[in-house]
Structures are given as structure tokens and as C-alpha cells.
Backbone as CSV, one residue per row, in Angstrom:
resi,resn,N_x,N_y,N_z,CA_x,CA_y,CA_z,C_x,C_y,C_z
1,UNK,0.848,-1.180,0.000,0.000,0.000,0.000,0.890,1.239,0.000
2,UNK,0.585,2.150,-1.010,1.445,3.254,-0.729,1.203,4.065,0.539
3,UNK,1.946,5.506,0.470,1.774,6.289,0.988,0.709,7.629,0.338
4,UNK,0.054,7.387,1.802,-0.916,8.527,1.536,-2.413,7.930,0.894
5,UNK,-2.098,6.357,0.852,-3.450,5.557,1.020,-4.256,5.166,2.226
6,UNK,-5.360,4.833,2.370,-6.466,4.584,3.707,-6.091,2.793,3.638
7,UNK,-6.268,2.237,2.555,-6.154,1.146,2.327,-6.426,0.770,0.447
8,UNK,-6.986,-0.291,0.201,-7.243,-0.274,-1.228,-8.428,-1.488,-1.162
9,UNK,-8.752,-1.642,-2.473,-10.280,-2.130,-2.679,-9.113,-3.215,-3.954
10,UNK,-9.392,-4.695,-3.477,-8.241,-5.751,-4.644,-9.225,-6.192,-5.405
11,UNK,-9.805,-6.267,-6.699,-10.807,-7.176,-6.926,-10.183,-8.477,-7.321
12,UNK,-11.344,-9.476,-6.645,-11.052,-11.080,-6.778,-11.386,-11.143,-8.323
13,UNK,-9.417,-11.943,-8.181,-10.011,-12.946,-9.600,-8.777,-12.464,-10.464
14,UNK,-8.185,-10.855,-10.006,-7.195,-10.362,-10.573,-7.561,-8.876,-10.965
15,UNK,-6.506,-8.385,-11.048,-6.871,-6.391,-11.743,-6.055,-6.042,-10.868
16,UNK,-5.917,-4.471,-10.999,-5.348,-3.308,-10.213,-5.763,-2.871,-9.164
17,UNK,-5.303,-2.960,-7.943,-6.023,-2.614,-6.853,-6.414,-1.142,-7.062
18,UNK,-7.405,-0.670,-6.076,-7.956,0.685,-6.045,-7.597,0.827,-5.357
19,UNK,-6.831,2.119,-4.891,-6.667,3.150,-3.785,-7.815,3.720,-3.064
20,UNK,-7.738,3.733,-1.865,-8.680,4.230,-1.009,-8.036,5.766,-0.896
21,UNK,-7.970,6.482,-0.991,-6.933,8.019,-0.847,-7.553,8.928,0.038
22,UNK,-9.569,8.772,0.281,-9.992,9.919,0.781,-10.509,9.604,1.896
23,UNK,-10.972,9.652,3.292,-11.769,9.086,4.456,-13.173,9.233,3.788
24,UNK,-13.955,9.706,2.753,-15.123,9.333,2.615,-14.872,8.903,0.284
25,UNK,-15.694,8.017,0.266,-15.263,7.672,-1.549,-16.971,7.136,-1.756
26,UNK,-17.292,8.251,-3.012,-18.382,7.236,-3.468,-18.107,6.174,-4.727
27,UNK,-19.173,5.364,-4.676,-18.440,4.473,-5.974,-19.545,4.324,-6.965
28,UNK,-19.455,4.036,-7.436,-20.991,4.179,-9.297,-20.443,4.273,-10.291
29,UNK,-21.319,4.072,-11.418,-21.223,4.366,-12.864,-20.977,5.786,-12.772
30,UNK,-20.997,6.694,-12.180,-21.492,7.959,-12.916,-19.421,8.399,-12.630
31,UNK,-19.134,9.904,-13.498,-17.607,10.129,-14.115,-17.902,10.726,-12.554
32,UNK,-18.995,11.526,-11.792,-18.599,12.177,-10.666,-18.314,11.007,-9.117
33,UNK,-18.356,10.083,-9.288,-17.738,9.545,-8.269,-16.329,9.216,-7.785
34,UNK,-16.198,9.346,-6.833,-14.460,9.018,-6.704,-13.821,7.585,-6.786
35,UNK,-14.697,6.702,-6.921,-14.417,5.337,-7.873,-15.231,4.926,-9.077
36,UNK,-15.102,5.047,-10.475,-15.921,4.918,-11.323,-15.985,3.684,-11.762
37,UNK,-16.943,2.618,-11.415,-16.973,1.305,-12.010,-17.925,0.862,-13.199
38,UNK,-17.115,1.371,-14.565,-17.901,1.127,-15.092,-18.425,-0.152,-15.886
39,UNK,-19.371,-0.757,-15.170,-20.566,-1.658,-15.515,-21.820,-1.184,-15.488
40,UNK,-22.415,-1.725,-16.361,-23.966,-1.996,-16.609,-25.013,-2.048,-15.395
41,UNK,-24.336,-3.059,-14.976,-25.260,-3.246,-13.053,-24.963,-2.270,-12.258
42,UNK,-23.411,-1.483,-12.269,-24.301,-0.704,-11.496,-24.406,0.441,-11.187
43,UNK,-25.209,0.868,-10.121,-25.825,2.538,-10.243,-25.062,3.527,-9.931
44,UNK,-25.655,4.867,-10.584,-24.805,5.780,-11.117,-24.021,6.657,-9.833
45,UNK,-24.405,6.368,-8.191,-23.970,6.499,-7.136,-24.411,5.336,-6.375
46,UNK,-23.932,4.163,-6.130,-24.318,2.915,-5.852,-23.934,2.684,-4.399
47,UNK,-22.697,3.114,-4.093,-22.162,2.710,-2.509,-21.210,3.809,-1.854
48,UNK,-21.273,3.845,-0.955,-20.463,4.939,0.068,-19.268,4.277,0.782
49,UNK,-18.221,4.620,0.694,-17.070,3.803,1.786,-16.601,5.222,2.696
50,UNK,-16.696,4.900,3.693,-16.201,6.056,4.840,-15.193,5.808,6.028
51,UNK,-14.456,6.061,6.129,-13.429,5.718,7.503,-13.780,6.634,8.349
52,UNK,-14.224,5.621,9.472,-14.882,5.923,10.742,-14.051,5.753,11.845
53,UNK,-12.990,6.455,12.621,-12.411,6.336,13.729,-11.639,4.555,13.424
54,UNK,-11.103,5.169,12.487,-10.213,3.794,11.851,-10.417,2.466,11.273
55,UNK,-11.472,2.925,11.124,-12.215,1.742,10.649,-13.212,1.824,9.141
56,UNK,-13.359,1.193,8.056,-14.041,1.647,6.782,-15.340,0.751,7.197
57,UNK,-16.567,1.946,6.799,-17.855,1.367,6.973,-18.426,1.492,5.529
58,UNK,-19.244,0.527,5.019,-19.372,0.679,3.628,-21.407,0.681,3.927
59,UNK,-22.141,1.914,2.925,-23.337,2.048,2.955,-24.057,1.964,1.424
60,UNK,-25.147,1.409,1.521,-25.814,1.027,0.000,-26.224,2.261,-0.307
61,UNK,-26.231,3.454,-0.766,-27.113,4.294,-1.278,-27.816,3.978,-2.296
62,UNK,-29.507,3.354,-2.043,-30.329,3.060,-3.022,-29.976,2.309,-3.817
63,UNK,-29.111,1.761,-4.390,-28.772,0.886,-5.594,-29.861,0.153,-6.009
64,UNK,-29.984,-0.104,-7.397,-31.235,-0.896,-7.775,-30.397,-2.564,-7.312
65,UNK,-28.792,-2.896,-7.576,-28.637,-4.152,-7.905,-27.539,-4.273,-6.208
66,UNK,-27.718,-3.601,-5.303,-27.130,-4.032,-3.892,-25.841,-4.503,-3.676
67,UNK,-25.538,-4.047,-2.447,-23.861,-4.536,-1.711,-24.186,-5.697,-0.652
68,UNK,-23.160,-6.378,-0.811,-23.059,-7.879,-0.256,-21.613,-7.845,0.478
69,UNK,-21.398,-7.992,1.932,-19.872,-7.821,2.379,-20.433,-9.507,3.124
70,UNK,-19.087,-10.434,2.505,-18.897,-11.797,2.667,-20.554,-12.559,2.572
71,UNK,-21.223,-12.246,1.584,-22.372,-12.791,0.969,-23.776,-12.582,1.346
72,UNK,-23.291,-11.524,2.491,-24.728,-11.325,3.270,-25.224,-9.849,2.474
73,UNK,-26.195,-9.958,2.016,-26.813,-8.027,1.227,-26.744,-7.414,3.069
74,UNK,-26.476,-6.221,2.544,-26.766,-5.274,3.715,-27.212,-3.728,3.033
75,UNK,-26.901,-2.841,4.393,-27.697,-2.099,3.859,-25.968,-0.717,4.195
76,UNK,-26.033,-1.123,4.940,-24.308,-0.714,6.062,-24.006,-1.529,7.014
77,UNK,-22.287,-1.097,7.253,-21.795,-2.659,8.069,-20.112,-1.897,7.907
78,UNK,-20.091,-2.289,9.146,-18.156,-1.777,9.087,-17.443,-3.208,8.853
79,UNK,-16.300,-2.504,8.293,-15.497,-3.729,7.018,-14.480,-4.004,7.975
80,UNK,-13.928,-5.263,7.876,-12.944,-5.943,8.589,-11.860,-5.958,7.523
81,UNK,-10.609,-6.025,7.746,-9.544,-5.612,6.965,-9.550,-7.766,6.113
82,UNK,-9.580,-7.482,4.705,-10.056,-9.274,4.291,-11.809,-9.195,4.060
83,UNK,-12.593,-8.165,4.245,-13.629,-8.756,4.123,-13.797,-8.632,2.392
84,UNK,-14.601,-9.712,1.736,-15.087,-9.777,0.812,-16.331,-8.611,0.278
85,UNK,-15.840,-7.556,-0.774,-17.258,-6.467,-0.828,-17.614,-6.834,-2.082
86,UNK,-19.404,-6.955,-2.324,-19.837,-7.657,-3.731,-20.691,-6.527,-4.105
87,UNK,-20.477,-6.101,-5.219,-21.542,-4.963,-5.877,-21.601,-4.799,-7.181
88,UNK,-22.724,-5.333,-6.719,-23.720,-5.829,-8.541,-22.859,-6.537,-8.930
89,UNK,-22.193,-7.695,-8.048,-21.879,-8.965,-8.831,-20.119,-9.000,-8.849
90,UNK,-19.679,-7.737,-8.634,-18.158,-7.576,-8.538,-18.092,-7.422,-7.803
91,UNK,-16.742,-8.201,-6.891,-16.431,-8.811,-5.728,-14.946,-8.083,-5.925
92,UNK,-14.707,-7.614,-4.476,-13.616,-7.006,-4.089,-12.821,-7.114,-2.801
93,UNK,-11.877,-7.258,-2.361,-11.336,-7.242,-1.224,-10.530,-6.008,-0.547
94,UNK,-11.555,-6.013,0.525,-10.955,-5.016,1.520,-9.689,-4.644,2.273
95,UNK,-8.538,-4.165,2.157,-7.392,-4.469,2.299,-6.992,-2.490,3.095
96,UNK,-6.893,-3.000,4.507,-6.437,-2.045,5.320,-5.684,-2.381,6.402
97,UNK,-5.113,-1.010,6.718,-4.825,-1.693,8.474,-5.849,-0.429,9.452
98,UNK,-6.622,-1.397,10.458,-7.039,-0.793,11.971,-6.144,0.051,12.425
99,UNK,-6.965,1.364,12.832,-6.075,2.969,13.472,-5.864,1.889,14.865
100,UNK,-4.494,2.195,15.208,-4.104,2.084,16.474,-4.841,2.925,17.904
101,UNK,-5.484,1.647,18.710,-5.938,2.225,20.073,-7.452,2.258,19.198
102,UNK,-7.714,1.527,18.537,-9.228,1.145,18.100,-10.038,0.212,18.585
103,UNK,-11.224,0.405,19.060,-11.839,-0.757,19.874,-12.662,-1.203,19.053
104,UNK,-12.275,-1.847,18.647,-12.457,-2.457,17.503,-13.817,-3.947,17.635
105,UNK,-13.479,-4.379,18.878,-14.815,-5.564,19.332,-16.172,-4.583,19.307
106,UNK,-16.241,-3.029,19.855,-16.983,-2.755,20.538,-17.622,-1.767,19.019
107,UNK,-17.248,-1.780,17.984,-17.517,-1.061,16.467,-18.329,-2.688,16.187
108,UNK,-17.620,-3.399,16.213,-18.608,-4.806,15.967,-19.282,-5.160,16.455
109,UNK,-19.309,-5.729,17.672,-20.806,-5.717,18.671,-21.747,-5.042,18.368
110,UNK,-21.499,-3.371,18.354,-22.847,-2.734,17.551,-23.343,-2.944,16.787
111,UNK,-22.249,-3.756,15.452,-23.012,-4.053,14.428,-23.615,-5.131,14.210
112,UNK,-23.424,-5.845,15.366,-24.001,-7.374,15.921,-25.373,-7.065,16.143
113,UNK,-25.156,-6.027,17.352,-27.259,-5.231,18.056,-27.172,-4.879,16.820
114,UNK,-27.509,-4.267,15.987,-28.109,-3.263,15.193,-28.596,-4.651,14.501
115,UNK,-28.232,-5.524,13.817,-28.330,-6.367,13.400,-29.938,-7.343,13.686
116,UNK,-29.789,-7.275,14.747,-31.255,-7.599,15.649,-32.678,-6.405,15.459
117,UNK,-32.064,-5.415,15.834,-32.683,-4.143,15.452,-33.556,-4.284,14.510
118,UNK,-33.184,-5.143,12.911,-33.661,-4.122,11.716,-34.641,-5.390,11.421
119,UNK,-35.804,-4.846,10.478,-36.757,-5.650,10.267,-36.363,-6.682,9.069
120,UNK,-37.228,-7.836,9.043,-36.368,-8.665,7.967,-36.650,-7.955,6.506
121,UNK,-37.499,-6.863,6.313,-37.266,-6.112,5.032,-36.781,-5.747,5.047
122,UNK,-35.334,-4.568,6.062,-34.362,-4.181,6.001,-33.456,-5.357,5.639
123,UNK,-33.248,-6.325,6.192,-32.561,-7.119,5.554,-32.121,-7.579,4.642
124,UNK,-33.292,-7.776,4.254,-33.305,-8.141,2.290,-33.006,-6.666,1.336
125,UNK,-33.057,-5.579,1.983,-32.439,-4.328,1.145,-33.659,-4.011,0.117
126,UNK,-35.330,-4.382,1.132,-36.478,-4.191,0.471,-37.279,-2.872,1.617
127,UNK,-36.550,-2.645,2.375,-36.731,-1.348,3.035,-36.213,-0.714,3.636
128,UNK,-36.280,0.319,3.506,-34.795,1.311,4.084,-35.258,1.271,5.826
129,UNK,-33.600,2.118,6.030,-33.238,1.768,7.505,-34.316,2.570,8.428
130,UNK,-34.473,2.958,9.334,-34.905,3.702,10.191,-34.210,4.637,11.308
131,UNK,-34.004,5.522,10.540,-32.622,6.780,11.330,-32.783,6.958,12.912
């Protein structure tokens, strides 16, 4: 990883890793995002990646064709450094290191409760969250 990267996005299977460069990156078809993936599937602002107190949390904004981190659809979910990210079918690996003095169980646990929290249409990414 160079310098002056957050981490990088590897896609499985082979290619050029992506640089993570900014604490917040949107990703889509469209030329104004700060990762442009261009495919067919997917939407023209499709997903949000944000570094949160050292940690990258990745959020669906609306997408018609959804994000999947290690096969489960979600809706948001903080990324473990190795986790598998799938959107609209392209699969990528998460590749960082944890900010030092990060509590890092206690960013997950939440996302364990929250998890319980959401209705099983949130689940399926057939109804949005509840702020």
C-alpha cells in the first residue's frame, strides 16, 4: 500500500487494486464519483465507503442491484480488513490496516445489536433503515 493511502479495494479474480486516498469515496457508474466502475449493473452512485475512527464502513445508497460484504446483502456494516465487498456482482477485497488504540470488538458488537434491530425487510435491502 502506498503512501498517503487509507487502504485499497483488490478485486477477486485479478486487476489493479484501487486506492482508497480519501476518508469518505463514493463508488458508481457515474464520471462524478471518486471510484468509477464502469458496468452496466451498477448505479450511477451505488455505494459509500467512509473511515470511521479507523475503521471503513461501507453504505448502500439506493442501488437498484445491492452490496453484499462476505455474501450477506446489507444495507451498512463496518469492514474488517479481508472482508469480501460484492456490488452488482463484482467482488472485491478489503485491504487495510485498523487505526491504532481502536476498539475495535466494541464497532462490531454494535453491528451485531443493530443487526437484531432491523426488520427482515431491512434485511433483504427491500426497506430502508430507520434513522
Amino acid at each position: 500500500m502506498a503512501v498517503g493511502q487509507y487502504g485499497e479495494l483488490v478485486p477477486v479474480g485479478g486487476g489493479d487494486a484501487i486506492p482508497l486516498v480519501n476518508e469518505i469515496m463514493t463508488l458508481g457508474r457515474r464520471e462524478s464519483c471518486d471510484i468509477c466502475l464502469k458496468f452496466q449493473n451498477i448505479s450511477g452512485t451505488h455505494c459509500e465507503l467512509a473511515l470511521k475512527n479507523g475503521v471503513w464502513h461501507l453504505r448502500d445508497l439506493n442501488s437498484t442491484n445491492g452490496v453484499k460484504v462476505n455474501g450477506d446483502r446489507t444495507l451498512r456494516r463496518p469492514l474488517r480488513p479481508g472482508d469480501e465487498i460484492e456490488i452488482a456482482k463484482h467482488k472485491y477485497i478489503i485491504q487495510y490496516e485498523i487505526g491504532v488504540g481502536v476498539k475495535v470488538e466494541a464497532i462490531f458488537a454494535e453491528q451485531d445489536q443493530n443487526l437484531f434491530d432491523q426488520s427482515l425487510m431491512e434485511k433483504a435491502g427491500l426497506e430502508k433503515p430507520k434513522e
